[in-house]
N, C-alpha and C positions, 0 to 999 in steps of 0.2 A: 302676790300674797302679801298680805300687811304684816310689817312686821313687829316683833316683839318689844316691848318697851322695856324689858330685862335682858337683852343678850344673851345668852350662854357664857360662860366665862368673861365677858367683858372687855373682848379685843377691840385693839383699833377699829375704827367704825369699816375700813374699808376690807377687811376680812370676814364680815358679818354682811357684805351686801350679797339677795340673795343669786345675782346671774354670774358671780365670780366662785361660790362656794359651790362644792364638793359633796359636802352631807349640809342635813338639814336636822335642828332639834324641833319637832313640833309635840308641844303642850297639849297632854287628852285627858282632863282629871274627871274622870266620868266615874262614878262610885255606885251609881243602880246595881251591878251587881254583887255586893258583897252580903257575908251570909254572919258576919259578926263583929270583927271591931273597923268604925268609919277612922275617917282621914284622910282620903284616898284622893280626893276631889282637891284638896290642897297641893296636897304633895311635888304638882308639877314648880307650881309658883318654888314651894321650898328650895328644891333642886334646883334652879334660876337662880334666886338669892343666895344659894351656898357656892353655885359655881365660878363667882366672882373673886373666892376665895382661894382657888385651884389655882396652882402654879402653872405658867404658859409651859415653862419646857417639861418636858417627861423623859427621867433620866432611864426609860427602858428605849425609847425611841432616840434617847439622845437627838432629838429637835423639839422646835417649838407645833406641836401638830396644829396647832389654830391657823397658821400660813398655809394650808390646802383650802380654808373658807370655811366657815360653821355659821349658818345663816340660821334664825329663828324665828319660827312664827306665833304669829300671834297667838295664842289660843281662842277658839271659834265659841261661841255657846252653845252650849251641847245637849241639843232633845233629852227629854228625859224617857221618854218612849225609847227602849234597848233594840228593837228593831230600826229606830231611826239611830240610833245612834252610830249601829253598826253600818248603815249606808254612808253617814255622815261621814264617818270616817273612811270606808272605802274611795268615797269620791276628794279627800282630801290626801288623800296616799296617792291617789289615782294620778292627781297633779304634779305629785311630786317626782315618781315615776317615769312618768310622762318629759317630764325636764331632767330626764338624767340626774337623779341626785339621788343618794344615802342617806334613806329616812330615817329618823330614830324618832320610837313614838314614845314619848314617857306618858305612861297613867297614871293615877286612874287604877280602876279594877283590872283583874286580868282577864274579862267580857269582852275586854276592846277588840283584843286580838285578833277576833273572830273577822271585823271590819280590814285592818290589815292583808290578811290573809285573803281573802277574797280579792283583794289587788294582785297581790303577787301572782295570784293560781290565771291570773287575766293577762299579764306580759310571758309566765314561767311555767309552761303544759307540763311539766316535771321537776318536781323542787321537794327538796323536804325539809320537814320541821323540828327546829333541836327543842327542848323544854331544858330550861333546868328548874327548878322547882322543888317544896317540900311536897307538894302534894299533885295526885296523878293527872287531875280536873278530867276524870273521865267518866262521872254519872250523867247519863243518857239527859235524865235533869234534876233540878235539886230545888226545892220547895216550890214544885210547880212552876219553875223560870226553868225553858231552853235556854236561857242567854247569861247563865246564872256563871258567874265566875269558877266555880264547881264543875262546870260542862265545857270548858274552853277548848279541851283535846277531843271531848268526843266531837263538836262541832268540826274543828281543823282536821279531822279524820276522814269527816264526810267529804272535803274537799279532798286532802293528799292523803293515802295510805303512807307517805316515808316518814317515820317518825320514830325520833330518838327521847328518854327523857331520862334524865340526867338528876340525882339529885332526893329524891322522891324516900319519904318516910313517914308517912298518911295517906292510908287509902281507906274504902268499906269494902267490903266484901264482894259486892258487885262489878266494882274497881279491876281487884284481883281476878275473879272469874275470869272478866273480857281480858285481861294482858295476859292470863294461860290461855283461854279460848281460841285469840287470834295472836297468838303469839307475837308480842308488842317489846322489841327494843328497851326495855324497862330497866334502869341500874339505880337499886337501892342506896342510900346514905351507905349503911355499914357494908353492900359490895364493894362499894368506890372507896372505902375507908382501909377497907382488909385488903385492896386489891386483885377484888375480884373480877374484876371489868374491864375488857380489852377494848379501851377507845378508840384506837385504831381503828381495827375490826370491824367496829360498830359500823364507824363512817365511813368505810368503805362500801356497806351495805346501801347509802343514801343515798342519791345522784347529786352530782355536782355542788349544784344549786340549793342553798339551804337558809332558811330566815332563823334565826335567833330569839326566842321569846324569853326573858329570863326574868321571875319572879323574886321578889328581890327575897323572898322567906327562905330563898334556895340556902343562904347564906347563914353564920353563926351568929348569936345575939352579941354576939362582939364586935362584928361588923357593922350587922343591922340588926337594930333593936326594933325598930317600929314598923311592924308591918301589922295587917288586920286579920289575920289568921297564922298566929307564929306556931315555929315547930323547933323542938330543941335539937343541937347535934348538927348544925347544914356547916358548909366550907365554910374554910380557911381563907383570908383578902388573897393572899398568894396562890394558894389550892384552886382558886375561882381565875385566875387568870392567868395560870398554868393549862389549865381546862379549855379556856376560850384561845389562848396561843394555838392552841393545839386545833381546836375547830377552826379558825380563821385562815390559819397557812395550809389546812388541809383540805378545805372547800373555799367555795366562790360563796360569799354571806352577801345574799342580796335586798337583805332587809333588818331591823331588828324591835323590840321594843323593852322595855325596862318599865315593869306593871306591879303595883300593890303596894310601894312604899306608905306608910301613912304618919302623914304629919300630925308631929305630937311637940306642942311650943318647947318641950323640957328637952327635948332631944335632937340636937342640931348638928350631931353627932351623923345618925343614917343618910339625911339630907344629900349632907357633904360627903359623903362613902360614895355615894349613887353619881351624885355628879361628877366627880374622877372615874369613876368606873365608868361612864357616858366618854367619856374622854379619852379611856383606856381604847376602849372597843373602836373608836375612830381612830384611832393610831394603829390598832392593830389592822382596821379595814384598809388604812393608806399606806401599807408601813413599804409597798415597792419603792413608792412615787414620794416617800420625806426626803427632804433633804438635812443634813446634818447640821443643827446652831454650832455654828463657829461661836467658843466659849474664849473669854479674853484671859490672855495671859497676863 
């Protein structure tokens, strides 16, 4: 696979080659599916350019995590046909997979997912899916588009029934029906606020094996401002990775993607939020196998 002419963080070239790395960052700014503010299509390049800015060590892992390998690919050109697009991207997850490696897909809309997901359901006959998210993405479809960033949970349904969604403070009414209907793992912003929600619990209902989709609107405008369908009230930086600590040491995350930032030139702010948190979730995936930076006296 060709690689990226932005790096991910910007390490020594030979931490970035891809048959020595560990995880892989591959670029999907596909924006077809969005239903009201764009940006989305940019966004990967953004989070490239800001990750250059990200400190190597991370004083939660106390090591430099970029020494397990963070290889990036190029970004591909991306059909504008959502049915192609979603192949597209299965068969470039498919490779990565294939080569043993820790894909993180940054998009893009959160349409993508659907292409992901279809990989995973092909190496993982039993896996489920965490959301975190403002909103449920569960209408059947949404302005006449199956593939519509609105339908992303009902599509990944059709493939896994395990599904967790985390985060969630927009829905319609059709939404709601089907998560009373089939009784769906659903934990509101002000459950998870009041502490209604036994995370534990939850994940012990999932099997093992779980992909991570997390939309960056999941978050508070404090965090991240720029997303194309915002929702007021989402987590705390610490709340969000309190959260994921907790999914990663308690299941096997064998995928994940980070969908719906949108680049806005004023705000360079979200960008960089996203790409430490790319950064987080790979320390958190590696964290048996780090070893500790010896820091000088």
């Amino acid at each position: 696979m060709k690689p990226h002419a932005t790096p991910f963080l910007g390490p020594p070239s030979e931490f970035c080659e891809f048959n020595r790395a560990k995880a892989v960052v591959l670029p999907f700014g596909y924006e077809g599916g969005v239903s009201y503010g764009r940006g989305t299509a940019q966004a990967p390049q953004a989070v490239l350019e800001a990750s250059q800015q990200v400190e190597f060590y991370d004083e939660d892992r106390k090591s430099e995590i970029f020494r397990i390998g963070i290889a990036t690919i190029a970004e591909p050109e991306i059909p504008e046909d959502p049915k192609q697009m979603v192949a597209q991207l299965a068969r470039l997850t498919d490779d990565l997979l294939k080569a043993q490696k820790f894909a993180v897909v940054v998009g893009g809309d959160h349409s993508i997912t659907s292409g992901y997901i279809q990989t995973i359901a092909k190496y993982y006959p039993k896996f489920g899916v965490i959301q975190l998210d403002a909103h449920a993405d569960l209408r059947p479809s949404y302005q006449d588009d199956l593939l519509s960033h609105a339908s992303v949970m009902a599509r990944i349904r059709e493939i896994t029934p395990h599904t967790l969604q985390i985060g969630i403070r927009s829905m319609d009414i059709t939404e709601a029906e089907c998560v009373q209907k089939e009784n769906l793992c659903l934990c509101t912003m002000r459950q998870w606020r009041r502490g209604r929600f036994d995370l534990k619990a939850a994940l012990s209902t999932l099997p093992e094996k779980v992909f991570i989709t997390l939309d960056v609107d999941v978050f508070d405008w404090s965090v991240i401002a720029s997303t194309g369908t915002p929702e007021p009230g989402g987590l705390g930086w610490y709340e969000a990775l309190d959260l994921l600590e907790t999914i990663f040491t308690t299941k096997e995350v064998v995928g994940c993607d980070v969908v719906e930032l949108s680049y806005q030139p004023h705000d360079p702010n979200s960008p960089f939020a996203v790409a430490k948190l790319i950064y987080k979730m790979i320390g958190m995936k590696f964290a048996k196998i780090l070893e500790p930076t010896p820091t000088k006296k």
